[in-house]
BAKE-985400 format. One line per 4 residues: their letters; for each residue x, y, z of N, C-alpha, C. Coordinates in Angstrom, 3 decimals, always signed. Layout:
BAKE-985400
a) X/Y/Z/X/Y/Z/X/Y/Z  ...
//
This chain:
BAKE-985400
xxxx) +0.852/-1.186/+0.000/+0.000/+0.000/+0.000/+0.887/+1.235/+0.000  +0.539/+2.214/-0.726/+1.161/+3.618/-0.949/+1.060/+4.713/+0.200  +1.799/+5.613/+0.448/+2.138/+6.099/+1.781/+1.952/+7.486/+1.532  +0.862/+7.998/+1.550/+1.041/+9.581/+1.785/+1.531/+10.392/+2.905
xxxx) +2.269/+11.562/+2.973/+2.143/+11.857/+4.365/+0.962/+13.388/+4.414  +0.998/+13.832/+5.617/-0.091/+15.038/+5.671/+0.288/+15.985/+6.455  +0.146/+16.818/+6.378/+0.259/+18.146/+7.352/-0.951/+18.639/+8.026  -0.982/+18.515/+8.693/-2.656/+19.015/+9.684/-2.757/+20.008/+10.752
xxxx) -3.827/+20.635/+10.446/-3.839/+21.674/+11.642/-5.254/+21.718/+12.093  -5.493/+22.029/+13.334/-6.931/+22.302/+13.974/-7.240/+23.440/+14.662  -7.868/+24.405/+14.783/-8.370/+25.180/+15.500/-9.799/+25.219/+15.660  -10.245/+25.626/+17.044/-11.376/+25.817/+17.367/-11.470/+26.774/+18.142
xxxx) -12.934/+27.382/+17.520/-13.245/+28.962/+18.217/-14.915/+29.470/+18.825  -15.197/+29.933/+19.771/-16.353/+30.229/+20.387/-17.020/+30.972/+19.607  -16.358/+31.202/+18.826/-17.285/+32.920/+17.895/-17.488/+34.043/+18.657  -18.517/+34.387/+17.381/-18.657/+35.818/+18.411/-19.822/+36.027/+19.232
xxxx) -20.579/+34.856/+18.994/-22.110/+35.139/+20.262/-22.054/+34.099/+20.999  -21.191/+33.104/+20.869/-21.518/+32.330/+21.800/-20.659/+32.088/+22.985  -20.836/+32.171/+24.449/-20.331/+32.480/+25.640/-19.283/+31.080/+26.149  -19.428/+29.593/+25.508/-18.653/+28.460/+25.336/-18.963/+28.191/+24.057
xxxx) -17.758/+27.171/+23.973/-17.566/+26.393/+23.101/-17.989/+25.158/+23.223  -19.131/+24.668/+22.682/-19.105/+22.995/+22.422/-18.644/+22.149/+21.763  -17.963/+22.997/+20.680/-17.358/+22.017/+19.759/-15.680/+21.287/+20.244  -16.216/+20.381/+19.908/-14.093/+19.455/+20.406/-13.774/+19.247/+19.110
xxxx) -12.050/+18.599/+18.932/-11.794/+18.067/+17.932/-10.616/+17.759/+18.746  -10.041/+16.323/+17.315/-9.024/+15.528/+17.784/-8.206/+15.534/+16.771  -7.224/+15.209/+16.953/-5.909/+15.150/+15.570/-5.018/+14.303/+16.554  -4.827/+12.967/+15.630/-4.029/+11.861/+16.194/-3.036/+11.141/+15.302
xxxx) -1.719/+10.793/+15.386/-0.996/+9.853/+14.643/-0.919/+8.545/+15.405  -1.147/+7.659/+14.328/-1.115/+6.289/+15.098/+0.096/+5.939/+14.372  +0.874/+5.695/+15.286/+2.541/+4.728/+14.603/+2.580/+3.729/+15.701  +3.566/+2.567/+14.782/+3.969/+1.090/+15.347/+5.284/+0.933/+14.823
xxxx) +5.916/+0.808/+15.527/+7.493/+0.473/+14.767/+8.057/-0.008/+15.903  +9.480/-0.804/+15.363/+9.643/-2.128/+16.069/+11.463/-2.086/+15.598  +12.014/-1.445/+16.394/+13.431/-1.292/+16.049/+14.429/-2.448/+16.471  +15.101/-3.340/+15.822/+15.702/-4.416/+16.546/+17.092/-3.777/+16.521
xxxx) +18.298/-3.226/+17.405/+19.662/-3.429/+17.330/+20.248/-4.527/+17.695  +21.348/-4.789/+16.074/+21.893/-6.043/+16.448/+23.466/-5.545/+17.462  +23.939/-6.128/+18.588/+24.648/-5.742/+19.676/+25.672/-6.155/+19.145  +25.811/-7.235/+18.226/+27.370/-8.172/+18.807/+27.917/-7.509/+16.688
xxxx) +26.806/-7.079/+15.998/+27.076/-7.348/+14.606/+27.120/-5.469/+14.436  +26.820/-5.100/+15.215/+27.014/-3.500/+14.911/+26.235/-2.932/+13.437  +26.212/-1.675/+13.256/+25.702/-1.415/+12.515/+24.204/-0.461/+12.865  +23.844/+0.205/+12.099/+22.253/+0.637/+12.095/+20.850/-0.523/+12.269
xxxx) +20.428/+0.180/+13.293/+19.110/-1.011/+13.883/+18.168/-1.447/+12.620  +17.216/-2.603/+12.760/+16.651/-3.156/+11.585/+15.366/-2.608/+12.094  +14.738/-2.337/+11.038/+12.817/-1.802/+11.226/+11.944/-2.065/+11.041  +10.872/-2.763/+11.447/+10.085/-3.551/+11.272/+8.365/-3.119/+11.837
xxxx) +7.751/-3.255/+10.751/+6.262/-2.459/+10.970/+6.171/-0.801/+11.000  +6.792/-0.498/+10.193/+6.767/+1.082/+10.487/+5.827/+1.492/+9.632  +4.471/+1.414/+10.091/+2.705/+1.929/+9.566/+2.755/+2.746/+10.580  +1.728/+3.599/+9.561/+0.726/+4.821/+10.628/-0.349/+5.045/+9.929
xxxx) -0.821/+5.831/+10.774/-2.888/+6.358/+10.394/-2.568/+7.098/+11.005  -3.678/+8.131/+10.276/-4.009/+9.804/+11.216/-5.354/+9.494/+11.219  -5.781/+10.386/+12.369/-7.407/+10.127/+12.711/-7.724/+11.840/+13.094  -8.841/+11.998/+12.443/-9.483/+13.398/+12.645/-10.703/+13.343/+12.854
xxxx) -11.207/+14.021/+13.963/-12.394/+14.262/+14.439/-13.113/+15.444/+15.062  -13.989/+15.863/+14.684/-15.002/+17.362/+14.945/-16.079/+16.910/+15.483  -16.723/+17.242/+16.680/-17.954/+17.305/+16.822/-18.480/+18.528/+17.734  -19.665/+18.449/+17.436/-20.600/+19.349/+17.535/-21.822/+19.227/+18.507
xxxx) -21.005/+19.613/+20.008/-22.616/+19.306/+21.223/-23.642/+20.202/+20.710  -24.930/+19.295/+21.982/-26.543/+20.793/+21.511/-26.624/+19.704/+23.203  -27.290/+21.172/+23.487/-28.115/+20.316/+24.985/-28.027/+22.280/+26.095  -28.618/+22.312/+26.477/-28.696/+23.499/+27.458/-27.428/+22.893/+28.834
xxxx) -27.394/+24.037/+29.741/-26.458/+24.122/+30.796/-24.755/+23.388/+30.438  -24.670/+23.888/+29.867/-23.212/+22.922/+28.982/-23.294/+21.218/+28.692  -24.753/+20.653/+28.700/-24.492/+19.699/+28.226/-23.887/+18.871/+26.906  -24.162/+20.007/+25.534/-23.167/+19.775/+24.696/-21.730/+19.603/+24.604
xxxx) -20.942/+20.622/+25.705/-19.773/+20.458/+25.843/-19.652/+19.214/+26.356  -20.066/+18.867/+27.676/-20.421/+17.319/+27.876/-20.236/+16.331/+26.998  -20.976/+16.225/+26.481/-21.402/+15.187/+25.040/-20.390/+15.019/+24.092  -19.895/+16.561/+23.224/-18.754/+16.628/+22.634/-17.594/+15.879/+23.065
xxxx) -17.218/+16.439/+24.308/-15.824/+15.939/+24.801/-15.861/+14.439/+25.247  -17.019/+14.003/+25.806/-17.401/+12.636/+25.892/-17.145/+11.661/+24.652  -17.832/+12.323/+23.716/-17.476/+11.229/+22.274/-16.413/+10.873/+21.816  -15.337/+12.034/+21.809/-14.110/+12.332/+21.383/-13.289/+11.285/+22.093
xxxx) -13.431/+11.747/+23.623/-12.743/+10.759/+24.611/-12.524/+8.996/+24.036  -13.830/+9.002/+24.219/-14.347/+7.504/+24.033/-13.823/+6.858/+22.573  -13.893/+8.068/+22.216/-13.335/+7.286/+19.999/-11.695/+7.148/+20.733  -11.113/+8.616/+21.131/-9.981/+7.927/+21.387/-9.106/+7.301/+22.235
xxxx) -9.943/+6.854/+23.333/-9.475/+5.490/+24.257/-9.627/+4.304/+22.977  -11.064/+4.365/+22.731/-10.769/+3.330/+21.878/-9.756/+2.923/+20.888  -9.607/+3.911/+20.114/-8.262/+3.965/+19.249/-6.669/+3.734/+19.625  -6.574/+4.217/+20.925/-5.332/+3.794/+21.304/-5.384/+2.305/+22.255
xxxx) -6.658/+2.272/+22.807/-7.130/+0.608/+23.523/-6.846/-0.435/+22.646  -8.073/-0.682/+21.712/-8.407/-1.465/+20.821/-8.865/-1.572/+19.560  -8.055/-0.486/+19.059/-8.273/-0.477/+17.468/-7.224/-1.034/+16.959  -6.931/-2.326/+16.471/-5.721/-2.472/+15.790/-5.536/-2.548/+14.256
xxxx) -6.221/-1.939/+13.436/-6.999/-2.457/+11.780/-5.475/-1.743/+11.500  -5.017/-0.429/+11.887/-4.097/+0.082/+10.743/-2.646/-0.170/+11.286  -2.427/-1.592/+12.044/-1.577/-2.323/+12.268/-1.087/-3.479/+10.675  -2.448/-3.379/+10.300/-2.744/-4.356/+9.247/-3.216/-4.340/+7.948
xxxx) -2.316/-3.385/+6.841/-2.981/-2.238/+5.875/-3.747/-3.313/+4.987  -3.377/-4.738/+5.043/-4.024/-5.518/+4.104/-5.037/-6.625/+4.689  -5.863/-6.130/+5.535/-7.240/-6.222/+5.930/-8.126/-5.522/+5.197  -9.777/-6.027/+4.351/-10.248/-5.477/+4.144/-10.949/-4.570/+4.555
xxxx) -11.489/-3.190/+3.819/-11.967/-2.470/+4.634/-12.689/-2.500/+5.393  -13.633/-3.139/+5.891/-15.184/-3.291/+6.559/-14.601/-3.768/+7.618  -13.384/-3.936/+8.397/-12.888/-4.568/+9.601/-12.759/-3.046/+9.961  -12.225/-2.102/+9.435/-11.780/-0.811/+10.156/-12.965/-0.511/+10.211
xxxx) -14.126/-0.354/+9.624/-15.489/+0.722/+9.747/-16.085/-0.380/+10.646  -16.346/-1.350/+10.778/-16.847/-1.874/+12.018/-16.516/-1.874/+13.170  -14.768/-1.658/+12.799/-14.378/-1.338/+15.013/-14.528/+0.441/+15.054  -14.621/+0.558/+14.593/-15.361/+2.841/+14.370/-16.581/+2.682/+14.522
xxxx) -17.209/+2.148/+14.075/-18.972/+1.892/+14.346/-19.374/+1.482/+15.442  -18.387/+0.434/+16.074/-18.518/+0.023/+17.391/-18.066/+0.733/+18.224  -17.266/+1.659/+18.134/-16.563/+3.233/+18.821/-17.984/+3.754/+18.885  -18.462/+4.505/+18.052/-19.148/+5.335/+17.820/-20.303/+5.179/+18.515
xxxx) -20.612/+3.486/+18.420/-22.422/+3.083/+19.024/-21.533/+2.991/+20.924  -20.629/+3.109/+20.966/-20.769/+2.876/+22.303/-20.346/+4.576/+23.149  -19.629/+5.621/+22.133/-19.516/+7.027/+22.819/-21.315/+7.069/+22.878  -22.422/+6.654/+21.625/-23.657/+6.930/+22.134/-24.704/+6.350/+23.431
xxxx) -24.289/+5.071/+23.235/-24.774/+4.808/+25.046/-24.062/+5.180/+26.083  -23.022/+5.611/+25.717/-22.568/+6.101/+27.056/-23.063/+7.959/+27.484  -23.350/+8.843/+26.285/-23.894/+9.565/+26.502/-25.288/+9.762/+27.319  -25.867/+8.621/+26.328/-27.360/+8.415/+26.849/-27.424/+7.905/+28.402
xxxx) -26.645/+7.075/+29.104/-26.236/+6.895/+30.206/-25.512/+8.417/+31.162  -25.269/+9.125/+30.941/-24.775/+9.977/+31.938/-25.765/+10.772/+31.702  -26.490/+11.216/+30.377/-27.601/+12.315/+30.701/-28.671/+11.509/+31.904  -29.047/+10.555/+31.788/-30.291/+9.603/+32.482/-29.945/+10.106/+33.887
xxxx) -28.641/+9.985/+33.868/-28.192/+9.602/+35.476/-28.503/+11.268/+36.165  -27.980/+12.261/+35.165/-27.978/+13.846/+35.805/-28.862/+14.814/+34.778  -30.210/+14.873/+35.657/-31.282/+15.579/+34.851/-30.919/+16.636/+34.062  -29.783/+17.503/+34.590/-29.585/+19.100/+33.908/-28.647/+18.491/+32.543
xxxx) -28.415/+17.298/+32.217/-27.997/+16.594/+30.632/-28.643/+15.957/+30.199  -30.153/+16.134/+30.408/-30.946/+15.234/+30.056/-30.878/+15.663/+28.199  -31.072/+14.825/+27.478/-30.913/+15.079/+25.710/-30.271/+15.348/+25.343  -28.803/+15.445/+25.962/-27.516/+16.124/+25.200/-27.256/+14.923/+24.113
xxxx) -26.418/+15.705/+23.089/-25.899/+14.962/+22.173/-25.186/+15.505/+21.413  -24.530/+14.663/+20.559/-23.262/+15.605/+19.591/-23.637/+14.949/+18.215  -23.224/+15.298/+17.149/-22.458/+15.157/+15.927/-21.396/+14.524/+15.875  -20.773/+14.245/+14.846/-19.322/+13.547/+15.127/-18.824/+13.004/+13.599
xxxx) -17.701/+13.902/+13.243/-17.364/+13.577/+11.797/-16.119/+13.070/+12.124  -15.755/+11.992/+11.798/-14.333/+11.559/+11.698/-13.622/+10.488/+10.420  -12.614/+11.357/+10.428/-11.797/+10.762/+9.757/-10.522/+9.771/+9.589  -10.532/+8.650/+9.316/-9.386/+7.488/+8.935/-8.284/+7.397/+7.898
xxxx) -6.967/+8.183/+8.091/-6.301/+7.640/+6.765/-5.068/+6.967/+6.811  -5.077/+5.573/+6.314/-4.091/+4.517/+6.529/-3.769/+4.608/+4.916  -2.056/+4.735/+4.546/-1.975/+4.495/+3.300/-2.292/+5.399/+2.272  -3.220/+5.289/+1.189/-3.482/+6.287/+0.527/-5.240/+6.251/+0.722
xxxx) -5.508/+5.592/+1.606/-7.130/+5.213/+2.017/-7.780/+6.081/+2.832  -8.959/+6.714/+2.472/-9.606/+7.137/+3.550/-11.008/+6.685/+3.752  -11.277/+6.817/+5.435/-12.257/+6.050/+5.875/-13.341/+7.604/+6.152  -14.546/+7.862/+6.275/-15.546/+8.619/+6.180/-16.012/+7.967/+7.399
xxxx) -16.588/+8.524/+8.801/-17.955/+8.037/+9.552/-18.186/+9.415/+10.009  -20.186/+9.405/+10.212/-20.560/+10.943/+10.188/-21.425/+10.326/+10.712  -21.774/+11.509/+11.664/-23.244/+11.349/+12.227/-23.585/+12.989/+12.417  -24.817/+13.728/+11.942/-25.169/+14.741/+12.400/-24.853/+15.773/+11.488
xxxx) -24.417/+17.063/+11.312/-24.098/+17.671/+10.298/-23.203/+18.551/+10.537  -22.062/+18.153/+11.483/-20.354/+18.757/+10.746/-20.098/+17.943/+9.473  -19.349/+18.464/+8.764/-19.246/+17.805/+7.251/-17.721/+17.911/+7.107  -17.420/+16.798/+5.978/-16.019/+16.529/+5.678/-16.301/+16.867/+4.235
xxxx) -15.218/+17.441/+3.482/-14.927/+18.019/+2.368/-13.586/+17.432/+1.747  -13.497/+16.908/+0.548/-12.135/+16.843/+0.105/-12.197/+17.873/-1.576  -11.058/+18.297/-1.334/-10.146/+19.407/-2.285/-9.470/+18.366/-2.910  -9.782/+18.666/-4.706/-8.604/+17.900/-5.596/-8.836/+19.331/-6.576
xxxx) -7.736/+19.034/-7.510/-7.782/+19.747/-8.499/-8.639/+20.715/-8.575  -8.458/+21.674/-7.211/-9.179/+23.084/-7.230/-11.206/+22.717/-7.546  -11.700/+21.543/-7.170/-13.090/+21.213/-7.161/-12.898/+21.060/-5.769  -14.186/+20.988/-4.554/-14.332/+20.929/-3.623/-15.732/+20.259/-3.600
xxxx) -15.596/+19.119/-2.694/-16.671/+18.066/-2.706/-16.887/+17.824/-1.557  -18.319/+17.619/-1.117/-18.646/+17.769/+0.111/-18.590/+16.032/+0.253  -18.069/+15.702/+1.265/-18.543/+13.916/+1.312/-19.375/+13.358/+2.390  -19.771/+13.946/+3.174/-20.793/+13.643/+4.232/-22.482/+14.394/+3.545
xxxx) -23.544/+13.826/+4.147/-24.804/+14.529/+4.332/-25.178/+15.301/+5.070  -25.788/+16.199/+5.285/-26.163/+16.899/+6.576/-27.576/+15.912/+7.263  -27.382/+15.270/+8.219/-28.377/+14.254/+8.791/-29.143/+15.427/+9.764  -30.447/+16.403/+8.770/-30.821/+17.447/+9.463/-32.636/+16.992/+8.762
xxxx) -33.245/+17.893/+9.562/-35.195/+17.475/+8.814/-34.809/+18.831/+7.478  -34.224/+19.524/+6.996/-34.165/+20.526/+6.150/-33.439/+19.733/+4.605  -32.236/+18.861/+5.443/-31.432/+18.328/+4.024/-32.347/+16.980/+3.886  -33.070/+16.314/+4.578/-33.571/+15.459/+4.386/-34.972/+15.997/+3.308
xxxx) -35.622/+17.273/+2.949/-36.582/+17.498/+2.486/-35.892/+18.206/+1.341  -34.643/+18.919/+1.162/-33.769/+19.110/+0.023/-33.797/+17.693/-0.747  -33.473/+16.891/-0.014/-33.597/+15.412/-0.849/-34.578/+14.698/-1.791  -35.292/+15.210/-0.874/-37.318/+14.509/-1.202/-37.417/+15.412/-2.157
xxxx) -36.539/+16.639/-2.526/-37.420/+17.617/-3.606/-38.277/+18.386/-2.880  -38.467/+18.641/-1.642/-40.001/+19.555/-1.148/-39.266/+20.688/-0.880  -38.036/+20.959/-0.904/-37.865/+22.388/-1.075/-36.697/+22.356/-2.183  -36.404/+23.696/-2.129/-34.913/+23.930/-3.012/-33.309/+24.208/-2.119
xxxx) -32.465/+23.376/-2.608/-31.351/+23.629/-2.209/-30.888/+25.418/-1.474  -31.586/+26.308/-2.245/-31.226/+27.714/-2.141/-31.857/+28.011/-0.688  -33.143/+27.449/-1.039/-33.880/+27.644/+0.298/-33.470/+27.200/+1.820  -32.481/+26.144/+1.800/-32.005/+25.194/+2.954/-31.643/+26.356/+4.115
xxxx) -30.796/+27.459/+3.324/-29.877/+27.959/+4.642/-30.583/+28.958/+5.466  -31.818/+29.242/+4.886/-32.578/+29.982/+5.822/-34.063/+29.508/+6.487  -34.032/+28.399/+5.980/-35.119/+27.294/+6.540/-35.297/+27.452/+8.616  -36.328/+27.503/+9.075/-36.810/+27.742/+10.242/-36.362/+26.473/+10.995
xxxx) -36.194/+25.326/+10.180/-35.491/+23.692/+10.622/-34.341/+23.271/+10.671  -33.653/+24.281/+9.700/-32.091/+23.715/+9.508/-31.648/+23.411/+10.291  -31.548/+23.377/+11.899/-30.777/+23.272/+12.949/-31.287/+21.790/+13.462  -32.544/+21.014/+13.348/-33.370/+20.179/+13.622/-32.333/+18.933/+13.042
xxxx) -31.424/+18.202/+14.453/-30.605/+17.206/+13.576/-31.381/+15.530/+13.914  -31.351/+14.846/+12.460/-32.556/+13.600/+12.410/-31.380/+12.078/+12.980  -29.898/+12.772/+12.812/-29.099/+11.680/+14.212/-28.116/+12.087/+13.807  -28.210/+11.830/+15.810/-27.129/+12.211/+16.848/-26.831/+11.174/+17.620
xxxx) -25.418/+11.318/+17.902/-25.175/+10.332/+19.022/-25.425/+11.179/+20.242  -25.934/+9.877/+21.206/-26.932/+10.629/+22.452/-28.219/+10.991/+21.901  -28.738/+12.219/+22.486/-29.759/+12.581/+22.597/-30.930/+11.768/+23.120  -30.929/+11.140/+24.002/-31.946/+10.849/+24.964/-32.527/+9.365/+24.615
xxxx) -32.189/+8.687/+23.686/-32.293/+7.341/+22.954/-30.977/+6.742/+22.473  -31.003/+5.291/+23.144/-29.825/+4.773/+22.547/-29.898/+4.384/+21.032  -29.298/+4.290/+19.977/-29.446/+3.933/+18.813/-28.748/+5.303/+17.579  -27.655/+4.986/+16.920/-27.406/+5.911/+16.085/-26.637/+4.905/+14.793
xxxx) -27.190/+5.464/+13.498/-26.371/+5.121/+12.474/-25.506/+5.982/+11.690  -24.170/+5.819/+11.745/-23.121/+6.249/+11.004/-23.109/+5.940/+9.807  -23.110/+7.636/+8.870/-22.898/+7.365/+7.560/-21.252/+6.907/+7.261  -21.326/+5.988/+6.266/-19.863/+5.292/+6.330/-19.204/+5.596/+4.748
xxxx) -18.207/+6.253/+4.252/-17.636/+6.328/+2.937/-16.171/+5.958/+2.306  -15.781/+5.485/+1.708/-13.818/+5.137/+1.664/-13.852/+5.401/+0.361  -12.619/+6.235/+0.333/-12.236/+6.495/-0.738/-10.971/+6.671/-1.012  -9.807/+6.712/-2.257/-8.530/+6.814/-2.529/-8.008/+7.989/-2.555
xxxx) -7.382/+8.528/-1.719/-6.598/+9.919/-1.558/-5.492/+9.621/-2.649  -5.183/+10.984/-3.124/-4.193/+11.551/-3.595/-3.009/+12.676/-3.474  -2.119/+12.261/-3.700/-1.336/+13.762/-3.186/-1.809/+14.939/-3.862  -1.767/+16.276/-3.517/-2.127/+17.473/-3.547/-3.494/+17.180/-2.956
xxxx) -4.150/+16.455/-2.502/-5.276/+16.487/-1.630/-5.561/+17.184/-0.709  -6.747/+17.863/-0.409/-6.762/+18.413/+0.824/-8.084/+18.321/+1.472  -7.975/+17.935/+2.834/-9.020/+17.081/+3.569/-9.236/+18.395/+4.767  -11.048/+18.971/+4.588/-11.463/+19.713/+5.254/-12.592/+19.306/+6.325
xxxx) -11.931/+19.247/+7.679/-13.405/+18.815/+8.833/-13.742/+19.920/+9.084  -14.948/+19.901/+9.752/-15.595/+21.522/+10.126/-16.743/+21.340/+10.689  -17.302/+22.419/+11.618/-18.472/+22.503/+12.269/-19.237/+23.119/+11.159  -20.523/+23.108/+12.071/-21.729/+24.442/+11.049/-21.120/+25.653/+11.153
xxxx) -20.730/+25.852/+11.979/-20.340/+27.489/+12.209/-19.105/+27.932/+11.074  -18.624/+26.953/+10.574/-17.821/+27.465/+9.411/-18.877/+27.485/+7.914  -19.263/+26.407/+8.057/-20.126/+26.188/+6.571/-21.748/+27.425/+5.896  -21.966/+27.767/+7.895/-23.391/+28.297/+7.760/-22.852/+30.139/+7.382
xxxx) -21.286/+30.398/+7.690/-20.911/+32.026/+7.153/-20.423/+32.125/+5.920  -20.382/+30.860/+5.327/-18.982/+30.705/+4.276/-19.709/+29.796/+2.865  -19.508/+30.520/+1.467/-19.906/+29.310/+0.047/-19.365/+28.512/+0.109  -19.503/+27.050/-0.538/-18.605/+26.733/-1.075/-17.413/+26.991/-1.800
xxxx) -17.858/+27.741/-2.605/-16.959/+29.009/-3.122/-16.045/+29.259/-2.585  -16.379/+30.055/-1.261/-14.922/+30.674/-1.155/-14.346/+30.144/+0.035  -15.024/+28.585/+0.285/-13.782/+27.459/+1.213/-13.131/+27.369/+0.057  -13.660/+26.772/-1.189/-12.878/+26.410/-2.373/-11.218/+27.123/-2.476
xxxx) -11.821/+28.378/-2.493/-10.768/+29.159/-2.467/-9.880/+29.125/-1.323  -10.348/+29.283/-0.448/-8.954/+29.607/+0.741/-8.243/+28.020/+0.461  -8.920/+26.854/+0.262/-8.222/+26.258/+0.055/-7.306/+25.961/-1.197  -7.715/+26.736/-2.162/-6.754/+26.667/-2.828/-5.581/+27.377/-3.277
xxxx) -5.041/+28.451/-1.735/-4.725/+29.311/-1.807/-2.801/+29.136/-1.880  -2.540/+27.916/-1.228/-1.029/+27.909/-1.300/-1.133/+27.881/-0.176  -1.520/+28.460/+0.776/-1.051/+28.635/+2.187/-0.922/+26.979/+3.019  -0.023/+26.945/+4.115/-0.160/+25.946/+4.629/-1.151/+25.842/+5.526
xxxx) -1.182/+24.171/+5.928/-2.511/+24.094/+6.848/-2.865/+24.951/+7.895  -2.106/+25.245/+8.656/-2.138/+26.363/+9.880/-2.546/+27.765/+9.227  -2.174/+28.075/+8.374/-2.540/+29.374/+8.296/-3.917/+29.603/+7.277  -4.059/+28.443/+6.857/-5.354/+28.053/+6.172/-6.620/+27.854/+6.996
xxxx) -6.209/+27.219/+8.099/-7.381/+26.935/+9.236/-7.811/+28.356/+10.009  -6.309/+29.354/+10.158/-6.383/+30.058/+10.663/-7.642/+31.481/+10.180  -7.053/+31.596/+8.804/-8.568/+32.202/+7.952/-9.702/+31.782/+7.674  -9.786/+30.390/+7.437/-11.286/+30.093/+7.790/-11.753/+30.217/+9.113
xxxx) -11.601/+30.186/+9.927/-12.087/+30.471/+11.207/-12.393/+32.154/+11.262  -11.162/+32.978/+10.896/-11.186/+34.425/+10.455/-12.176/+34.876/+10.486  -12.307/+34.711/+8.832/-13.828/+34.755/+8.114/-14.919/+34.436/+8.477  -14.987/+33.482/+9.169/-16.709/+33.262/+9.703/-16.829/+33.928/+10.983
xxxx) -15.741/+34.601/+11.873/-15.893/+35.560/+12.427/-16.222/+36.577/+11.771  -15.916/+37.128/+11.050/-15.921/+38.152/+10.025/-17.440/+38.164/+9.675  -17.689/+37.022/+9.896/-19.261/+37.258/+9.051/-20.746/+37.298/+9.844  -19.855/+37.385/+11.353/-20.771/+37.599/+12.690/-20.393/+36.022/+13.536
xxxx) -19.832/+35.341/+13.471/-19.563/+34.776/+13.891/-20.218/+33.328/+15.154  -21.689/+33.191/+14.608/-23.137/+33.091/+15.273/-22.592/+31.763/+15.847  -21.800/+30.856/+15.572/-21.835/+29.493/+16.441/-20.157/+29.680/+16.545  -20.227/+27.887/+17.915/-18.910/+28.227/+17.564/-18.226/+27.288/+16.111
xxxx) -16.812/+27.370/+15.727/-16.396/+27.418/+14.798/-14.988/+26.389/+14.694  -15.470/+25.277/+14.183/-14.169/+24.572/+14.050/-13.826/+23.670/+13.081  -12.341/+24.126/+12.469/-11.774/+23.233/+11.038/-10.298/+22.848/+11.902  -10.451/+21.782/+11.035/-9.589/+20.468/+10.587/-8.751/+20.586/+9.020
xxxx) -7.565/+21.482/+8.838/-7.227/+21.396/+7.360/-5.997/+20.215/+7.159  -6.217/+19.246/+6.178/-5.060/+18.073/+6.501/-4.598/+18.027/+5.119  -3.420/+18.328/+4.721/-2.737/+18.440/+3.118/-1.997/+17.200/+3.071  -1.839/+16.245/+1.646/-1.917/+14.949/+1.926/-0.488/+15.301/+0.732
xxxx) +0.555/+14.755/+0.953/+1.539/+14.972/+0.055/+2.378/+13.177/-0.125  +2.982/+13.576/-1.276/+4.017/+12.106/-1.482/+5.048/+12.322/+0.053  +5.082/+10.862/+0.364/+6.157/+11.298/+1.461/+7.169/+12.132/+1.531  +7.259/+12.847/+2.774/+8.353/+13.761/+2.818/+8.600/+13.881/+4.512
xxxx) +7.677/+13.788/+5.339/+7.488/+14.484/+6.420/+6.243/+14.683/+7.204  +5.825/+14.332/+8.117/+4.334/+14.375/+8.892/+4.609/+15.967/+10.142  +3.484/+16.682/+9.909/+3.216/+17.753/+10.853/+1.914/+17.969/+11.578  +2.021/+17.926/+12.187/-0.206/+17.432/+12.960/+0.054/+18.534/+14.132
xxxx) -0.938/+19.815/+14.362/-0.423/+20.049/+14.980/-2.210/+20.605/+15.664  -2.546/+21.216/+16.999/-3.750/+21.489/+17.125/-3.739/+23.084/+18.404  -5.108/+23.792/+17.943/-4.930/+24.598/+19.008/-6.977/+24.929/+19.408  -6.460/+25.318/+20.368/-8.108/+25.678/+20.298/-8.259/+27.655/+20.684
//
């Protein structure tokens, strides 16, 4: 399997009306390597298993008295105990795919009962719940799981493609045809999400997608609060601006301040290059 490396950056921001932040995010390298020095034969050590995966993740609490923050940081947690516990798929690049999206699915269904379990237990979290976009890339592979409507975007050749759904009652009736796409962003529902992990019922399904990265790629996570100030258009653009990831994340966030800044606000920019060098770096 072919080896890209990536440069990644994260920031997350409260905006400008809102008094916390619910949104979390994660940026992780998974490496395994296995250095043997031979003692008696001298020489440079031998290397063995030297794989990695990066894992990216955004989500997005809702719940009154900070139970979103709750929820958020809860999910996150839980994906990544699991990931460093008992995920071992990108130990093993030549496993088929459906072994990695089933131990993520099983991440995912269990950050949701465990939500649904701590709201039960403490009334003032009663219905909290999050969103949760994350991303898998082992190799030149990437793995897609979404629930809710932060959205993942990939950048090729200056096109920008959204790869998640918005799991909302507004994009679900964009779908059906009962309204128009134009109409979505000012819809009285848009905010109405049709699943979440948590929210007061155990049970959530993750949208699941894999697809083949390429170098000059560029892999965008994000809350609403970036997507609901900003076109497609002109993410298109900042991303296709030259700038590196950090200072790329740094203006999108900018800008949707810039544009009143109504939720809070958080990207994930990850530039996928022929090997050279890995940089992951995060701030909030």
């Amino acid at each position: 399997m072919s080896t890209l490396s990536v440069r990644s950056f994260g920031v997350s921001d409260r905006g400008r009306q809102r008094t916390g932040n619910e949104d979390q995010f994660l940026i992780a390298e998974l490496t395994k390597t296995m250095r043997i020095s031979h003692t008696t034969l001298g020489g440079p050590p031998d290397v063995f298993g030297d794989e990695r995966g990066y894992l990216f993740l955004v989500a997005d609490g809702m719940g009154g008295h900070n139970a979103g923050e709750r929820a958020s940081a809860l999910a996150v947690a839980i994906v990544e105990q699991f990931t460093l516990n008992s995920f071992k798929w990108f130990l093993e690049p030549d496993e088929p795919s459906r072994a990695a999206i089933a131990e993520f699915e099983s991440a995912i269904q269990e950050a949701d009962a465990a939500i649904v379990r701590e709201s039960s237990r403490r009334p003032e979290l009663q219905g909290m719940g999050t969103t949760l976009t994350m991303a898998y890339a082992v190799g030149n592979r990437l793995f897609i799981l979404h629930v809710g409507d932060s959205r993942a975007y990939l950048h090729r050749d200056g096109v920008l493609t959204q790869l998640t759904e918005d799991h909302t009652v507004v994009a679900e009736m964009v779908r059906r045809g009962e309204i128009a796409p134009a109409e979505a962003g000012r819809h009285r529902l848009r905010h109405v999400i049709t699943n979440v992990i948590g929210g007061g019922n155990v049970g959530v399904q993750a949208e699941v997608r894999v697809l083949e990265l390429q170098a000059k790629d560029t892999l965008l996570l994000c809350s609403d609060g970036l997507n609901e100030t900003m076109s497609r258009e002109e993410i298109a653009d900042m991303l296709s601006s030259g700038d590196d990831a950090e200072r790329t994340s740094r203006r999108l966030v900018a800008l949707a301040n810039e544009r009143g800044g109504p939720d809070n606000i958080t990207v994930i920019v990850s530039q996928f290059e022929s090997p050279s060098g890995d940089s992951l770096e995060a701030t909030r």
